[in-house]
C-alpha positions as CSV (number, residue, x, y, z in Angstrom):
1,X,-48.5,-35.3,-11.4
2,X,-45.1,-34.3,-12.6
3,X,-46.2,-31.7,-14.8
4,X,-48.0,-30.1,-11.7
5,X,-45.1,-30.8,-9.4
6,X,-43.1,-28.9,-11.7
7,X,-45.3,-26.0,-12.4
8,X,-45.4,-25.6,-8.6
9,X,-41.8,-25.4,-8.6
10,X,-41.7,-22.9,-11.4
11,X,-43.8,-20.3,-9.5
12,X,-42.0,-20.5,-6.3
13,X,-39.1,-19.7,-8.3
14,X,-40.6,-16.9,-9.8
15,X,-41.9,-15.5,-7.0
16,X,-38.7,-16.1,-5.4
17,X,-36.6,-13.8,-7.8
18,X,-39.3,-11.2,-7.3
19,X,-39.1,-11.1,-3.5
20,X,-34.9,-10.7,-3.9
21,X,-36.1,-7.3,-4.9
22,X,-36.8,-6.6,-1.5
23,X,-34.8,-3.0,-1.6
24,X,-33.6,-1.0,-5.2
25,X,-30.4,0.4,-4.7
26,X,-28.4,1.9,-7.3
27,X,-25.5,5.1,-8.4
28,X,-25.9,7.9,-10.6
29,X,-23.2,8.8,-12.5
30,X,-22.2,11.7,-15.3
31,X,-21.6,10.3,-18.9
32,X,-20.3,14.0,-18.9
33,X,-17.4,13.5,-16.4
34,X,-18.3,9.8,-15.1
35,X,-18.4,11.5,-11.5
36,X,-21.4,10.5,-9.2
37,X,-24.2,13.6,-9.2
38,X,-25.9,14.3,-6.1
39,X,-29.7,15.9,-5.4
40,X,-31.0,13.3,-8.5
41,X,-34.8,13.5,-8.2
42,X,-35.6,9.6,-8.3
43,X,-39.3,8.4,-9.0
44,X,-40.6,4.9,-9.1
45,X,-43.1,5.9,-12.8
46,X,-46.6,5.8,-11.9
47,X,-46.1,5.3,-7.8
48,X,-45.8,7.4,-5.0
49,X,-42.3,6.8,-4.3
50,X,-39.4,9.0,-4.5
51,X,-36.1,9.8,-3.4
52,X,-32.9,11.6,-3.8
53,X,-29.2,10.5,-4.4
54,X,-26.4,11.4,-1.4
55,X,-23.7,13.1,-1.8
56,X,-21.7,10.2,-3.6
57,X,-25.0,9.8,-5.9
58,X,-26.0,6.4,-4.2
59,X,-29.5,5.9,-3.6
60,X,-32.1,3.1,-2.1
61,X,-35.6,2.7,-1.9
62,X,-38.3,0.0,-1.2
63,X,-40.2,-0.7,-4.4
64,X,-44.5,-1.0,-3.0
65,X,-44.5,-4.0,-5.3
66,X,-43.1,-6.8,-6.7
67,X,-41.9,-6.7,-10.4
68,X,-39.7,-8.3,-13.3
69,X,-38.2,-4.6,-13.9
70,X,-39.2,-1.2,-12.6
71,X,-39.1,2.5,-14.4
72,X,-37.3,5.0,-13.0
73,X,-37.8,8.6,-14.1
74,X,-34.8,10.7,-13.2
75,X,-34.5,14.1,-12.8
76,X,-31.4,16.9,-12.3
77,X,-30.4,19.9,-13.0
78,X,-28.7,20.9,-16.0
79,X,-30.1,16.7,-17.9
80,X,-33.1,16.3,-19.7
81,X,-35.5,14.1,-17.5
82,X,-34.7,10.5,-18.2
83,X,-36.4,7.1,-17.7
84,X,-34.4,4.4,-16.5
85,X,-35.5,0.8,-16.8
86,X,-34.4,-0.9,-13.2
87,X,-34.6,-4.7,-13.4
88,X,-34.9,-7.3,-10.5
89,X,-31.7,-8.9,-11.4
90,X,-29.9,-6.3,-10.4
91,X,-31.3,-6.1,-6.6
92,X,-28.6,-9.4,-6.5
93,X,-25.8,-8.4,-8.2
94,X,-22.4,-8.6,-6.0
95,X,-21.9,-4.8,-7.2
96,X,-24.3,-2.1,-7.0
97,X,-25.9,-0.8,-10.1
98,X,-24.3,2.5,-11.5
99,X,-26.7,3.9,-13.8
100,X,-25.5,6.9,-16.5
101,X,-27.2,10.0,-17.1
102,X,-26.7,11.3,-20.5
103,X,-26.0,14.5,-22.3
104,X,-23.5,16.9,-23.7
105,X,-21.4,20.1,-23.2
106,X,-21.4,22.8,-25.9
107,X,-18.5,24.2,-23.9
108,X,-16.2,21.5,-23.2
109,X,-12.6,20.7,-24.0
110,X,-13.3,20.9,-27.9
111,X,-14.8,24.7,-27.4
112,X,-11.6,25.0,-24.9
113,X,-8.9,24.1,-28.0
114,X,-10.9,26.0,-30.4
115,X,-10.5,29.3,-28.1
116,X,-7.1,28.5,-27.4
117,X,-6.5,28.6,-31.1
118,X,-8.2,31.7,-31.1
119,X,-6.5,33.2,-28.9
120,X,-9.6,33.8,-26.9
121,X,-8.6,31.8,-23.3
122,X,-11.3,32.1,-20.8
123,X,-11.4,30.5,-17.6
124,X,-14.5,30.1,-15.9
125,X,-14.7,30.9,-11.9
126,X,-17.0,30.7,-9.1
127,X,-17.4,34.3,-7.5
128,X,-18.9,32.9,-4.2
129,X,-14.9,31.6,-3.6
130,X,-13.5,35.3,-5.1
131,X,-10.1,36.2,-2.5
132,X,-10.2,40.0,-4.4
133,X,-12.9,41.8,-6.0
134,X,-14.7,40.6,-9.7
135,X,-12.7,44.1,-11.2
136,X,-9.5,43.4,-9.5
137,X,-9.4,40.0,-10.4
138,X,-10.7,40.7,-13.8
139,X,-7.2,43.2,-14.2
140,X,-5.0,41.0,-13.0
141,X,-6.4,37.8,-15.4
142,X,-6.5,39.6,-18.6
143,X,-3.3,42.0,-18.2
144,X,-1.5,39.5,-16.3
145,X,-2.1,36.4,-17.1
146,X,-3.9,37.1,-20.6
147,X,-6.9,35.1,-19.7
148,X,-10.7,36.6,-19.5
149,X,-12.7,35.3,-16.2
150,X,-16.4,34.4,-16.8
151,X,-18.7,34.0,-13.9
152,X,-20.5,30.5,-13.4
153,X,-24.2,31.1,-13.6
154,X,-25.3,27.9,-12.9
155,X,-28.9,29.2,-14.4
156,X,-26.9,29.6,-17.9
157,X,-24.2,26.9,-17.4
158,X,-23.6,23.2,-16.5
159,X,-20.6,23.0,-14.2
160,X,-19.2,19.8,-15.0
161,X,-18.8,21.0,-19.0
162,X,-16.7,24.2,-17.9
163,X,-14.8,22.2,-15.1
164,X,-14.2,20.6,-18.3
165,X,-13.2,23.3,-20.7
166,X,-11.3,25.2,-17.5
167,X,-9.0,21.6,-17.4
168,X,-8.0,22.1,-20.9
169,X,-6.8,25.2,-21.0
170,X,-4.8,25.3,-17.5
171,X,-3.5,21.7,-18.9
172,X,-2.2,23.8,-22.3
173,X,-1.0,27.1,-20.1
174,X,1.2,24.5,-17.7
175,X,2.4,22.6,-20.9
176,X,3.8,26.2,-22.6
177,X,4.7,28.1,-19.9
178,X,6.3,25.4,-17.6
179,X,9.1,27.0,-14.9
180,X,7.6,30.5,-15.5
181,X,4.2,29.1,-13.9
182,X,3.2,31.7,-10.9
183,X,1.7,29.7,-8.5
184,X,-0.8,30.8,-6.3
185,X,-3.8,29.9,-4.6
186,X,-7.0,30.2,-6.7
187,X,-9.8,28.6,-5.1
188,X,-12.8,30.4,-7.2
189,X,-11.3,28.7,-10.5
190,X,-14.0,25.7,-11.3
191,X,-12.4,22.7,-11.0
192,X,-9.5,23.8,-9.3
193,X,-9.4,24.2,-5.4
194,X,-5.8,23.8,-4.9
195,X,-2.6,25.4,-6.4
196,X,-2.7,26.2,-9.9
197,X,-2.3,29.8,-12.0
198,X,-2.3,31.1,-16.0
199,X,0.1,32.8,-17.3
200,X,3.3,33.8,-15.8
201,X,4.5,37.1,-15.4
């Protein structure tokens, strides 16, 4: 009699910890730059339901059944597609669930020192945000301010790796060049929306 008593109470509780799993909720974050990443393609595996993370890379969705985990296959541009393993626990954690998605930069700071070294500075710019024309703005950079503009092709290159390499080297040109910093407004360099410049003239 106890034994069944206490199976009874065994199930319940199992099926209780299931049921808490009522809604899966969770963050995507960069293990490039540890900032959330919005438009993340989020599939429960082998079910119909998706979603996509907002603009602070939170998402939620209602799992179809009840389970001790779930697999989440994850999906953005510029990250190989990932699986995620999403377990019940977390529906009732005080905190919501940030979950990394993992790669790397072959342009990144490191490339960023070598070119510095080099004395090959780049910096690379968003020409939908350009103030003056690409050839202008290409004069001024290189005879100016010494540096070479690339264009962000975001079919050829993951933003958050040259917001990365950009932070380098206007962190080394502010370093060097201190009072003789020109600033102006450059709203087309990655990373950068407020005041900042390169060399000084």
């Amino acid at each position: 009699m106890r034994k069944n008593l206490l199976l009874l109470v065994l199930i319940a509780l199992h099926q209780g910890i299931h049921s808490q799993c009522d809604t899966i909720k969770g963050r995507i974050i960069s293990s490039i730059s540890f900032n959330p990443i919005s438009g993340v393609d989020i599939q429960l595996k082998n079910d119909t339901v998706t979603t996509k993370t907002n603009s602070e890379g939170y998402f939620h969705f209602v799992p179809t059944t009840n389970s001790a985990s779930f697999n989440l296959v994850l999906n953005s541009y510029g990250y190989p597609e990932q699986t995620y393993r999403f377990r019940s626990k977390y529906c009732t954690r005080k905190h919501i669930k940030n979950i990394v998605l993992v790669d790397s930069c072959s342009i990144n700071a490191t490339r960023a020192k070598h070119d510095w070294k080099q004395q090959r500075v780049r910096l690379f710019i968003d020409s939908t945000r350009l103030t003056k024309s690409l050839s202008d703005l290409q004069r001024e950079f290189e005879q100016k301010f010494h540096c070479k503009l690339i264009v962000y092709n975001e079919s050829k290159h993951f933003k958050e790796c040259l917001v990365h390499y950009n932070s380098y080297v206007l962190k080394r040109l502010r370093l060097i060049f201190g009072n003789l910093w020109q600033r102006e407004r450059y709203p087309f360099i990655l990373g950068k929306e407020t005041r900042h410049s390169c060399l000084g003239g």
